[in-house]
C-alpha positions in Angstrom: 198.2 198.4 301.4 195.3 198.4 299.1 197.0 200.9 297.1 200.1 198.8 296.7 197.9 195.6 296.2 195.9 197.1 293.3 199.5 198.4 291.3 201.2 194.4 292.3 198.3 193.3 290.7 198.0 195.1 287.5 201.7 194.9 287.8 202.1 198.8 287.3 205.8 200.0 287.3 206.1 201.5 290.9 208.1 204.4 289.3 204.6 205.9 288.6 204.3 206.5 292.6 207.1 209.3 292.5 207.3 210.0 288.9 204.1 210.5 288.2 202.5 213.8 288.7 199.1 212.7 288.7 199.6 210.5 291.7 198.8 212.5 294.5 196.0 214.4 292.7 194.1 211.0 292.2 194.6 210.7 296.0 193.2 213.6 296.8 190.2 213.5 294.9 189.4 210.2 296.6 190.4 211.5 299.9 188.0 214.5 299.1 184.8 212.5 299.0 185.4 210.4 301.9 183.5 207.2 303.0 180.8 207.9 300.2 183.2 208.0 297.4 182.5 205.8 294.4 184.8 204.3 292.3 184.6 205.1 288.6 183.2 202.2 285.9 184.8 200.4 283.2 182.5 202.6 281.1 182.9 205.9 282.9 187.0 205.2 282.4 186.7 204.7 278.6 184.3 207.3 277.8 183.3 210.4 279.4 187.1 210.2 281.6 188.7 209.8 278.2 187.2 212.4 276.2 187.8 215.2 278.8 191.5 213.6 279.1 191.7 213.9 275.5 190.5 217.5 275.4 192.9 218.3 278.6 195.4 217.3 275.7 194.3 219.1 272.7 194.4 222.4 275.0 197.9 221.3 276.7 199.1 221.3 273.4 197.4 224.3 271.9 199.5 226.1 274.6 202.5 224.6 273.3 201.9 225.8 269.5 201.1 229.2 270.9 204.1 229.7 272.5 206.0 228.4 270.2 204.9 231.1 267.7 205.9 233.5 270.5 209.0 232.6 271.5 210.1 230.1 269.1 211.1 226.2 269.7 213.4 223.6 269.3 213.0 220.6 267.1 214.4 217.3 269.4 215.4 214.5 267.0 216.4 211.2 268.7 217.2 208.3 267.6 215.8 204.6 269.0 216.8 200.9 267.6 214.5 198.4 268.6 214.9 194.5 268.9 213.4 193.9 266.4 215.6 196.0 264.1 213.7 199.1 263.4 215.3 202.1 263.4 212.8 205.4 265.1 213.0 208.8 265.2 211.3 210.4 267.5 210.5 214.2 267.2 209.4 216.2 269.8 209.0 220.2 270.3 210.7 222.2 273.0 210.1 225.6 274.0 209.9 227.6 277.8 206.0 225.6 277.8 208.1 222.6 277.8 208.4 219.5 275.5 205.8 218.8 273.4 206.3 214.9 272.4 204.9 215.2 268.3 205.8 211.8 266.5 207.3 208.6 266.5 208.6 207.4 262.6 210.1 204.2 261.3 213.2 205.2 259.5 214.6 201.4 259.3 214.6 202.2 255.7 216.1 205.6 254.9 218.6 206.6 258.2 221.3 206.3 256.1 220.0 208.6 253.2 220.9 212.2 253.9 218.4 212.8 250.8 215.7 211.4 252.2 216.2 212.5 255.7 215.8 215.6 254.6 212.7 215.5 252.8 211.5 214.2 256.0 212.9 216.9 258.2 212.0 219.5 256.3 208.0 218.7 256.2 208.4 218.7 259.7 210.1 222.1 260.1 207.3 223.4 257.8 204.7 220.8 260.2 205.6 223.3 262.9 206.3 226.5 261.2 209.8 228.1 259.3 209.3 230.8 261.3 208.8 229.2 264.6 212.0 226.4 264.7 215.0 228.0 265.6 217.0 224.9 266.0 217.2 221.1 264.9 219.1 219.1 267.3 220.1 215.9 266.3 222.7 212.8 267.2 226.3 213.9 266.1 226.4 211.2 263.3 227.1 212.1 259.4 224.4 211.8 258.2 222.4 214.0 260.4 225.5 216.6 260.1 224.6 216.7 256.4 221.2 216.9 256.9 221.7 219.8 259.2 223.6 222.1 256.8 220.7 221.5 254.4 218.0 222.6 256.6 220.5 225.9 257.1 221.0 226.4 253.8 217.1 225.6 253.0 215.8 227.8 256.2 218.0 230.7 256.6 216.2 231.6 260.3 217.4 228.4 261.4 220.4 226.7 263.2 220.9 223.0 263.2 222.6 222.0 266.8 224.4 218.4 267.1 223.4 216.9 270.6 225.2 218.5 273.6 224.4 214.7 275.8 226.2 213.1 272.7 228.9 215.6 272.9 229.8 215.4 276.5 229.0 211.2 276.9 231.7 211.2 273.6 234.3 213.1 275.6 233.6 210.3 278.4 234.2 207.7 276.2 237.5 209.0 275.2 238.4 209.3 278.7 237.8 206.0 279.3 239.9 204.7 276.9 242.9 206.2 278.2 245.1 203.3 279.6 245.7 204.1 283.3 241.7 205.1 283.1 240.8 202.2 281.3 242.5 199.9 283.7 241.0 201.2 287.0 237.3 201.0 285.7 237.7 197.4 284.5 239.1 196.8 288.3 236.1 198.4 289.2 233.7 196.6 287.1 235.6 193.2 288.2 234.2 194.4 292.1 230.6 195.3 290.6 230.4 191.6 289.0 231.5 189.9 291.9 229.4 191.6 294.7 226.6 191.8 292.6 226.4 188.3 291.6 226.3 187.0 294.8 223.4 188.3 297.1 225.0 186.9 300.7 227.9 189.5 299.8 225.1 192.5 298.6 223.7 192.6 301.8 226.9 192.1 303.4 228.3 195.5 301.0 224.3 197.6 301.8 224.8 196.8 305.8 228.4 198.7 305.7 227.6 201.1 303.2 224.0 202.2 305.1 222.1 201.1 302.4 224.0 202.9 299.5 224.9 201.1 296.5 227.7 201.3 294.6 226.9 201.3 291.3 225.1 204.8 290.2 223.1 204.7 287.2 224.1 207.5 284.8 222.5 208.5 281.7 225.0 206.3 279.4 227.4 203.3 280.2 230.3 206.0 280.0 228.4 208.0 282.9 227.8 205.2 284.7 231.6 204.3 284.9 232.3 207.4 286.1 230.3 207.8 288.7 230.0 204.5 289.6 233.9 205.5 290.6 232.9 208.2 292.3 230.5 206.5 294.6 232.8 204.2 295.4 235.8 206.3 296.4 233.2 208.0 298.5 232.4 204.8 300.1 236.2 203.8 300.3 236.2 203.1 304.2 233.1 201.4 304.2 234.2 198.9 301.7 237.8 198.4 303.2 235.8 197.5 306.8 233.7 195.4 305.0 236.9 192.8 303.5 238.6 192.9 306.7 235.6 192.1 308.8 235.2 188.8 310.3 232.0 188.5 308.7 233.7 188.8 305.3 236.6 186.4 306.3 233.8 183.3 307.4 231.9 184.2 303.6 233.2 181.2 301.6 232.3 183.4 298.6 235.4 185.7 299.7 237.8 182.9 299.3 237.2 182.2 295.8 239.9 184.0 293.2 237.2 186.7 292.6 236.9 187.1 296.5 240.6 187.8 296.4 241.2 189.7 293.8 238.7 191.8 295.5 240.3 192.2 298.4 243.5 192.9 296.8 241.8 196.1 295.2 240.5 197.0 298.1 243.6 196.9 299.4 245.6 198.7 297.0 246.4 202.3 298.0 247.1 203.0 293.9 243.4 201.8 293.0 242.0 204.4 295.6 244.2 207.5 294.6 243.6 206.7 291.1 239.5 206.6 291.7 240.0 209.9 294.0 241.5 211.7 290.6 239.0 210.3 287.6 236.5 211.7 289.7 238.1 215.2 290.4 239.2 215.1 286.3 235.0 213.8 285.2 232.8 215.1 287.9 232.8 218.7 286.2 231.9 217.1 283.0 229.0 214.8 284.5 227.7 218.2 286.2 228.0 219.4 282.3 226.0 216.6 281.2 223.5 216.8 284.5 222.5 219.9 283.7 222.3 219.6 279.9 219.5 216.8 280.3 218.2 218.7 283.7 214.1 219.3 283.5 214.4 222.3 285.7 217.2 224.4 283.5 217.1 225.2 280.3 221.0 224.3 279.6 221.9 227.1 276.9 224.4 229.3 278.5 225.9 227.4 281.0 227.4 224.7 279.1 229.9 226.9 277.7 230.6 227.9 281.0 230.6 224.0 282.4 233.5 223.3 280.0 235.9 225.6 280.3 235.3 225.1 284.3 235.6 220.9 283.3 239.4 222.3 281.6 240.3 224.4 284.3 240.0 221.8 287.1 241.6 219.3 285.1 244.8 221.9 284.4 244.7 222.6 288.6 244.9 218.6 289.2 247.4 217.5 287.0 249.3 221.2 287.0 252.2 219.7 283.8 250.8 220.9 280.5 252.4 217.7 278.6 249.5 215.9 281.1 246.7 217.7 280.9 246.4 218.5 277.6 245.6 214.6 276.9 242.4 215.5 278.0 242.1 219.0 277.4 242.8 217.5 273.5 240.3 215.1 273.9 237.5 217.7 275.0 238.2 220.0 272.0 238.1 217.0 269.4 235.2 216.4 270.5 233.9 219.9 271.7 234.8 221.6 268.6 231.8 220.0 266.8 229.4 222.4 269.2 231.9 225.5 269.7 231.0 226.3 266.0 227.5 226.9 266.5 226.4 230.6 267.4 223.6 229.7 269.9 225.3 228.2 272.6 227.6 231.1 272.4 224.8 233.3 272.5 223.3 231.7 275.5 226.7 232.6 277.6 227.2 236.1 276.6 223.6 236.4 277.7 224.1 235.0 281.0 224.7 238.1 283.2 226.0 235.6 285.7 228.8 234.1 283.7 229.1 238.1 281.2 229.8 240.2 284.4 232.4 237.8 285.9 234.2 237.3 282.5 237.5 239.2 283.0 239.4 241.2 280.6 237.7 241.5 276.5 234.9 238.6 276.0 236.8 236.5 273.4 236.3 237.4 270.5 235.1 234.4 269.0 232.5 234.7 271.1 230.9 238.1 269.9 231.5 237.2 267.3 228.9 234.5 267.4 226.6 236.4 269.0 226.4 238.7 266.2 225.9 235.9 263.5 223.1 234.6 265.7 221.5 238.1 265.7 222.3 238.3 261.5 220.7 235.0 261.3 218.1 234.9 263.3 216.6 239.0 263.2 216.5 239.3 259.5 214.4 243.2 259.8 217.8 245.3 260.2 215.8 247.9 261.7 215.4 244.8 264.6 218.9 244.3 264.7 219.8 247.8 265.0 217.7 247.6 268.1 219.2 244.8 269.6 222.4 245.8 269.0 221.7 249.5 271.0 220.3 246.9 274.1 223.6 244.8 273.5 225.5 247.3 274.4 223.5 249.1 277.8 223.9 245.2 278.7 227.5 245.1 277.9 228.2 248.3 280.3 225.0 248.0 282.7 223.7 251.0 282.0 220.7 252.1 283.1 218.2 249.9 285.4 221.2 247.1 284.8 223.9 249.3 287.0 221.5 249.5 289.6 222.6 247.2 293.2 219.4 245.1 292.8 220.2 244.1 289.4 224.4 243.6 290.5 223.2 241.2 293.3 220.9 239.4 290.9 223.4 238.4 288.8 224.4 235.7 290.7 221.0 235.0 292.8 218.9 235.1 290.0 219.9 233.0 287.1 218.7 233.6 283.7 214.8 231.6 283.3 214.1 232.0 279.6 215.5 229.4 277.3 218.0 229.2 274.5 214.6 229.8 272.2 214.2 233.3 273.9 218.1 234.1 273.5 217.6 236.6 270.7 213.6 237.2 271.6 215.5 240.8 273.3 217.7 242.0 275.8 214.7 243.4 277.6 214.6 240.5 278.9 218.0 240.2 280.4 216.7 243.1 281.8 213.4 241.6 283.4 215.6 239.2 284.7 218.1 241.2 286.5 
């Protein structure tokens, strides 16, 4: 309690309690010193405290910049529009260390300036080192796209990457807009307004679901209609013994036109079978997007993976090619934007998990990649010729990759390094395995 009094009172977000990491360290040092623990001063706090936190910082990062010599690093460009108007980029630095956040820069006044973008973005490539950025991943808008080429054409051991969350949450979008689509999530949202207005009918919906909700926060409004849908086709009996309950019937909310109309789509055996098959068409492409903005992952090499398997389920529900191609068409619009760039190419031939279950010849498109990323990116051809020999005792396990150990790992142990290490060796697929 005098925990949670202290954080109501400074009016802390309580998010910090699980999302911080320095929580439960704080409550161990205090639980440490028991009964005769002191707590520190205002001026112990802003000076001493602060000056080891900011050398804790200085190091943290020091680690950052060293690996990113090592291994090499990604260069995270996103974009945020204030209320006030301002247009920011943020750039931060990602590598296996993690993400390094670098700089925050008011751009109100040249986003729409490929020109002066790029000025911009290339002091910060040279900020970091040309040697050490091996990608520059941006939103998908023109601009950028222009701004990329540049940097390629500028850097030549460089790749510019459009963003793969962009990508996949562009694909949702244009499933949404689909008419049959579109019309079940409006029905949907219709329910969401209605329950969620009124808090007598909330509790009401949390007592039948056992405290589940059903609108699931995604990371975009196109997410979030999705699996929104999802959650509440999972909850589909709950919410039908909710509307025919007495309780609901003696609710003078429930006899109100919105009440109704609720009821009537609860009722309706088309709304239900419709939500059952959005989700089976989306869910592989929210796993896509899960993963791509997972902290635990890196997402290089199983995103090309994620949407062929996101084209295949949707080809085994819907079986008629004159139906699923609507949204196997709407994946490659969209999908085609990332298919041209090398790396994540790269990242699945290099996947042993995903390269020794691939039947029949890896596409060719494919290798091809991989060999402009090696071209691009190993400039000493004595290098390449190297990694070209290790290419192919990977592509026929030879060696320590034939032996049982490394077959079973294949599927048990996924690959760790990053899409920054993807051309750093085929040792370590070896390592791996």
């Amino acid at each position: 309690m005098a925990i949670g009094r202290f954080l109501y009172e400074i009016q802390a977000p309580l998010d910090a309690v699980k999302n911080s990491v320095y929580f439960q360290p704080m409550i161990d040092a205090i639980a440490s010193w028991g009964k005769e623990t002191v707590a520190p001063s205002y001026d112990d706090i802003r000076g001493w405290m602060l000056k080891n936190a900011v050398e804790e910082m200085k190091s943290e990062i020091q680690q950052h910049k060293e690996t990113w010599v090592r291994t090499g690093c990604s260069l995270l460009v996103s974009q945020w529009n204030s209320e006030k108007g301002r247009t920011l980029l943020n750039f931060a630095v990602y590598s296996s260390e993690g993400t390094a956040y670098l700089k925050s820069v008011d751009a109100s006044y040249f986003i729409f300036s490929p020109d002066a973008l790029f000025a911009f973005f290339k002091e910060m490539v040279e900020e970091i080192g040309v040697g050490h950025v091996l990608q520059v991943i941006t939103n998908t808008e023109e601009q950028f796209s222009v701004v990329g080429k540049k940097l390629m054409d500028t850097f030549p051991t460089l790749y510019w990457s459009p963003c793969s969350t962009a990508c996949i949450d562009s694909i949702l979008e244009d499933f949404g807009k689909v008419e049959w689509i579109n019309a079940v999530i409006e029905q949907a949202r219709s329910v969401t307004r209605f329950i969620y207005k009124h808090v007598v009918i909330l509790n009401m919906m949390r007592r039948y679901t056992f405290g589940n909700d059903i609108v699931r926060l995604g990371v975009s409004r196109f997410a979030t209609n999705f699996m929104t849908l999802k959650q509440m086709a999972g909850l589909k009996y709950n919410l039908q013994s909710m509307v025919t309950s007495n309780e609901w019937m003696g609710c003078p909310f429930s006899k109100t036109p919105e009440g109704s109309a609720v009821l009537d789509i609860f009722s309706n055996h088309s709304f239900w079978s419709s939500c059952i098959l959005i989700t089976r068409l989306t869910n592989p492409l929210l796993r896509v997007l899960r993963l791509v903005g997972s902290q635990k992952r890196p997402a290089m090499g199983y995103v090309f993976a994620g949407m062929y398997r996101a084209k295949e389920t949707i080809k085994i529900e819907l079986v008629k090619k004159e139906e699923y191609m609507v949204y196997w068409n709407i994946i490659d619009h969209r999908w085609k934007k990332l298919w041209d760039f090398p790396l994540h190419a790269a990242g699945f031939y290099l996947n042993p998990k995903f390269f020794y279950s691939f039947k029949g010849d890896m596409h060719n498109e494919i290798v091809s990649r991989m060999f402009d990323c090696i071209e691009r990116l190993v400039p000493d051809i004595k290098v390449q010729d190297e990694v070209i020999k290790e290419i192919n005792l990977y592509k026929n396990a030879v060696g320590d990759l034939g032996r049982n150990l490394a077959v079973r790992a294949r599927d048990n142990l996924l690959p760790g390094f990053d899409d920054n290490e993807i051309l750093s060796g085929l040792k370590v697929v070896k390592e791996e395995c």
